[in-house]
C-alpha positions in Angstrom: 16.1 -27.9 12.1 17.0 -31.5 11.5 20.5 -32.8 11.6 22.2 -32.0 8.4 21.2 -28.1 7.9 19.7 -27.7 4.0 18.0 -25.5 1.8 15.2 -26.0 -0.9 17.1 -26.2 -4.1 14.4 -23.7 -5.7 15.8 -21.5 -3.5 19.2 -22.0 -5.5 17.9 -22.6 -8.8 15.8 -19.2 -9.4 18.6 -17.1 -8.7 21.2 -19.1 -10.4 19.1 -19.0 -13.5 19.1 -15.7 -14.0 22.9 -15.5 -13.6 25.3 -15.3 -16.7 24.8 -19.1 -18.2 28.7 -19.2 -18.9 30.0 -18.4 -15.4 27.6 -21.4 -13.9 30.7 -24.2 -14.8 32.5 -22.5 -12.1 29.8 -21.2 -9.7 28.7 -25.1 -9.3 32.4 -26.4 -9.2 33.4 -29.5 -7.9 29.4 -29.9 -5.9 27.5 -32.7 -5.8 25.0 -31.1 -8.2 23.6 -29.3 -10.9 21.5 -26.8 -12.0 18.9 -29.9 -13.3 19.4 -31.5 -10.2 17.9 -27.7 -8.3 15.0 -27.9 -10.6 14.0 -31.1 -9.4 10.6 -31.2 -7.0 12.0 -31.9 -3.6 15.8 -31.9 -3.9 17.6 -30.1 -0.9 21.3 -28.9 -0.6 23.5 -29.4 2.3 23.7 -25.8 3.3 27.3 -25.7 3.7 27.5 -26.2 0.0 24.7 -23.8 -0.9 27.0 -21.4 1.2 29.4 -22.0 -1.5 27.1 -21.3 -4.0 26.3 -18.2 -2.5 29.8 -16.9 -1.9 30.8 -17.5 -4.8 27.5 -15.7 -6.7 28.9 -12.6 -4.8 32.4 -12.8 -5.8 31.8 -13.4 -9.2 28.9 -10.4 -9.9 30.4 -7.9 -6.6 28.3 -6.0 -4.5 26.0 -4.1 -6.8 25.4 -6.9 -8.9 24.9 -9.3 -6.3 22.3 -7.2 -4.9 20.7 -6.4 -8.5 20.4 -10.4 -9.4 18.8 -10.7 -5.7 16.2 -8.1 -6.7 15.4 -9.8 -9.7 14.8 -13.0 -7.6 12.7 -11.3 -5.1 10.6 -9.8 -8.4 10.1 -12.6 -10.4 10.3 -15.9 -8.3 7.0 -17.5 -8.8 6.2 -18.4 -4.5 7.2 -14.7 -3.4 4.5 -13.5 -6.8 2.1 -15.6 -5.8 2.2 -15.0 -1.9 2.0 -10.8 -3.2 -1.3 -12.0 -5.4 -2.4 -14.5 -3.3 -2.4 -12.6 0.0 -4.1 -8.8 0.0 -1.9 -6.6 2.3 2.0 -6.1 1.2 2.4 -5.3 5.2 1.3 -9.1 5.4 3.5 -10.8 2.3 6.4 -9.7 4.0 6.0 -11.4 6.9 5.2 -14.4 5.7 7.8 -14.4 2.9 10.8 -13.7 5.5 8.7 -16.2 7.9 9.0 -18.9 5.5 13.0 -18.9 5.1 13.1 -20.2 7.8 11.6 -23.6 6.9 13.8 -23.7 3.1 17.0 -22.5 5.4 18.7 -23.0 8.7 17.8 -19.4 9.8 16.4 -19.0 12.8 14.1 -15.5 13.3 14.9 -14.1 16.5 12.7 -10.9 15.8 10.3 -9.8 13.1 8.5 -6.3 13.5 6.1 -4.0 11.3 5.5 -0.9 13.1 3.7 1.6 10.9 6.0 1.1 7.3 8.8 0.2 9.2 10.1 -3.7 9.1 12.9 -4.8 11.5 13.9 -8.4 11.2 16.7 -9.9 12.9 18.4 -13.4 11.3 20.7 -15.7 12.7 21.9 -18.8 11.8 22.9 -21.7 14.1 26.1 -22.1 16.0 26.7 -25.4 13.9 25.8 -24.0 10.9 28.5 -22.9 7.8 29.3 -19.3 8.2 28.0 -17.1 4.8 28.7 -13.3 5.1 27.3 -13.7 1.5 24.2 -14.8 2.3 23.3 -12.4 5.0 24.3 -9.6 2.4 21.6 -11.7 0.6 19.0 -11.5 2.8 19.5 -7.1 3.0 18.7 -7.2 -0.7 15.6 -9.0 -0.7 14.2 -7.1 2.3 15.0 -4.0 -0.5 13.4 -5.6 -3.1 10.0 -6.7 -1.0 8.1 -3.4 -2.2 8.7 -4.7 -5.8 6.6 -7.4 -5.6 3.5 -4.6 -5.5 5.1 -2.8 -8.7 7.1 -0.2 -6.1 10.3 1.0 -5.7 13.2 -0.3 -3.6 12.9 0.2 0.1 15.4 1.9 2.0 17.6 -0.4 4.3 19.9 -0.4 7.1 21.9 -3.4 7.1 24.3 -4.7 10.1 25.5 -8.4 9.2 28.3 -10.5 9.6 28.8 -14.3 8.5 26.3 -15.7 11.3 23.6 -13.0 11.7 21.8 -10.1 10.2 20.1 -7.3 11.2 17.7 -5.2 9.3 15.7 -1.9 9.2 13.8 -1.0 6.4 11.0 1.7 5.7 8.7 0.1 3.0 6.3 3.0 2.5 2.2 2.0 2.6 2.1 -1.5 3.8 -1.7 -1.5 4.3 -3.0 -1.1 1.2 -5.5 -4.0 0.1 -5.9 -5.6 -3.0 -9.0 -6.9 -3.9 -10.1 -10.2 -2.2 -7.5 -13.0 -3.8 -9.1 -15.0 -6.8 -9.3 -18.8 -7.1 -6.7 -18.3 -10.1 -3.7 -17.0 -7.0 -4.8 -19.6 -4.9 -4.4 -22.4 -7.3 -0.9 -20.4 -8.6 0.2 -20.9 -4.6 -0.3 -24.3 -4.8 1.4 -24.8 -7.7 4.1 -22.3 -6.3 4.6 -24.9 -3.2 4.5 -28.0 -5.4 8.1 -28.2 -5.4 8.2 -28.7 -1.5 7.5 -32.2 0.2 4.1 -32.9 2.2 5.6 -31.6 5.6 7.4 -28.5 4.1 4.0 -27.6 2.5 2.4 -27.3 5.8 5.0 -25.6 7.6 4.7 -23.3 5.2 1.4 -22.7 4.9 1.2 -23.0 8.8 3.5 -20.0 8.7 0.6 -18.1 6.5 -2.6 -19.1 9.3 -0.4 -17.7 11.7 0.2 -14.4 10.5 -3.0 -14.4 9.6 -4.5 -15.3 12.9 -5.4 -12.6 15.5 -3.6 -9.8 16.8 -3.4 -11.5 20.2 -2.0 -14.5 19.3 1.0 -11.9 17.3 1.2 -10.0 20.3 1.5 -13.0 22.8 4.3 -14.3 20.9 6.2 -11.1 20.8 5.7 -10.6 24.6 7.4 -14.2 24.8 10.0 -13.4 22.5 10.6 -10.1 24.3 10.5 -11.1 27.8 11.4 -14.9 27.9 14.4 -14.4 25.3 12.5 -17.2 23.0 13.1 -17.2 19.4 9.7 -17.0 17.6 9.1 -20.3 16.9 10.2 -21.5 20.6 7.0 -18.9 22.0 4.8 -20.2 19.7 5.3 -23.2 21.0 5.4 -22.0 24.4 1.9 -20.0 23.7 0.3 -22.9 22.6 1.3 -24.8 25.1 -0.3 -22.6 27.2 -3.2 -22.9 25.6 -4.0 -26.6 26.8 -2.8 -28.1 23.3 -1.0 -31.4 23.5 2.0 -31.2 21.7 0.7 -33.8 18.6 -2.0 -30.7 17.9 0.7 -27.8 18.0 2.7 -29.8 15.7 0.1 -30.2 13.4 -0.8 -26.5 14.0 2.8 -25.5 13.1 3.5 -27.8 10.7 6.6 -29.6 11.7 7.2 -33.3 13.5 5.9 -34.0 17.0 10.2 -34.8 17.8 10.7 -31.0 16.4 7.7 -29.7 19.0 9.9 -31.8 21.4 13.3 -30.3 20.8 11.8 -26.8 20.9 10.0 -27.7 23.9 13.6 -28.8 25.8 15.0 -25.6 24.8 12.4 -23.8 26.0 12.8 -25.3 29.1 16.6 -24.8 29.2 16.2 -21.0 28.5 13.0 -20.5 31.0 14.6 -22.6 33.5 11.0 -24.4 34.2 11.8 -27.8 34.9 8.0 -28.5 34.7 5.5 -28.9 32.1 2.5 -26.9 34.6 5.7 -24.4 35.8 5.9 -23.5 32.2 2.6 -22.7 31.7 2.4 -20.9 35.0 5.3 -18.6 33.7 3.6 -18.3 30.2 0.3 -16.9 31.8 2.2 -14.8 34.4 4.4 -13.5 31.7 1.3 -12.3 29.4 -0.9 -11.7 32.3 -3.5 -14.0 31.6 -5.5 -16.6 33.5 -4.6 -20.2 34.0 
């Protein structure tokens, strides 16, 4: 995360559109834009005042109607569509469309899971970061709404959030089913979808795809990190890349963020391990997932 948390102003402007038109005069209330402003290809908010934004969504439609306009968001924005057209396993989607919050938001991922049709995620935000019960209660909604996106009903959730993290268990039925292989039509509708994201958030994100889609090891290596190391998930892919022999300019490419990010990630790594090596990291990496090296 860089200095000054932010999110995507897409990720404002869907949802906001599809809220009453007359309450948006005081849902944008003395902030230092508008909805136009959202719209615009590359615009981010200062996530303290998109935390506004969010509060006050939720205080102005209460709970049910909060959740309902999140639902609609999660139906009908066009990147979540086209990642559920593009991509031919739902089980797959969500992973990637809760994987990619993390690049539009200051939330950091701390666990992601898909055992048979069950999906556990846990959320946090940073210590620095604005608190926003609001937005957590957010994030429970479109974890319901994710079987939607194949034309299903609602999933069934247990929610435990407060106004830094969120924790989430929901049973999404068949998760495996495939669609037919994706058609250069989706693929071109994805790129379009990410066109409102600048050159490094495009990769991130689509880094974020590749890497669900890459093999079960590499998944399963950077849950036993997580698990074991207490490493968030982008700290032990790091770490298991790392391991791998790659020089930190090719994990960043790999990942999709600046080398000075691979860096940061790296020192916390580090701090959390307590390695105060480069080869004593490895060392720990390979003993941890019982590999050679």
């Amino acid at each position: 995360m860089n200095g000054t948390p932010y999110v995507w102003g897409a990720f404002l402007h869907h949802p906001l559109r599809l809220a009453d038109a007359a309450a948006l005069p005081g849902l944008l209330a003395q902030l230092p834009f508008d909805l136009e402003d959202l719209a615009r290809p590359g615009y981010r908010v200062a996530w303290r005042d998109a935390a506004v934004v969010w509060g006050r969504l939720r205080d102005h439609l209460g709970e049910d109607g909060f959740a309902e306009l999140v639902g609609h968001h999660v139906a009908s924005f066009p990147l979540y569509t086209t990642l559920a057209t593009t991509l031919s396993r739902p089980s797959t989607t969500y992973r990637v469309l809760l994987s990619i919050l993390t690049v539009v938001t200051p939330i950091e991922l701390s666990r992601l899971e898909l055992v048979a049709s069950t999906l556990s995620a846990e959320l946090r935000l940073p210590g620095a970061a604005t608190p926003s019960r609001a937005f957590f209660e957010a994030l429970g909604a479109t974890v319901r709404a994710l079987p939607t996106l194949y034309g299903r009903s609602e999933a069934l959730v247990r929610s435990e959030y407060d106004d830094m993290s969120g924790r989430y268990d929901a049973e999404l039925g068949d998760v495996e089913i495939r669609r037919g292989s994706p058609t250069r039509e989706a693929a071109t509708s994805l790129l379009e979808a990410l066109g409102t994201f600048d050159r490094v958030t495009r990769g991130a994100i689509l880094a974020q795809i590749l890497d669900l889609l890459d093999e079960p090891e590499r998944r399963s290596s950077t849950l036993l990190l997580q698990e074991r190391l207490a490493l968030t998930r982008t700290e032990a892919r790091v770490a298991s890349r790392l391991a791998d022999g790659r020089p930190v300019g090719h994990i960043a490419v790999e990942l999709g963020m600046a080398e000075a990010t691979v860096r940061t990630h790296l020192r916390n790594i580090f701090r959390k391990t307590g390695a105060s090596r480069q080869a004593e990291l490895v060392a720990l990496v390979h003993r941890t997932l019982g590999t050679g090296g």
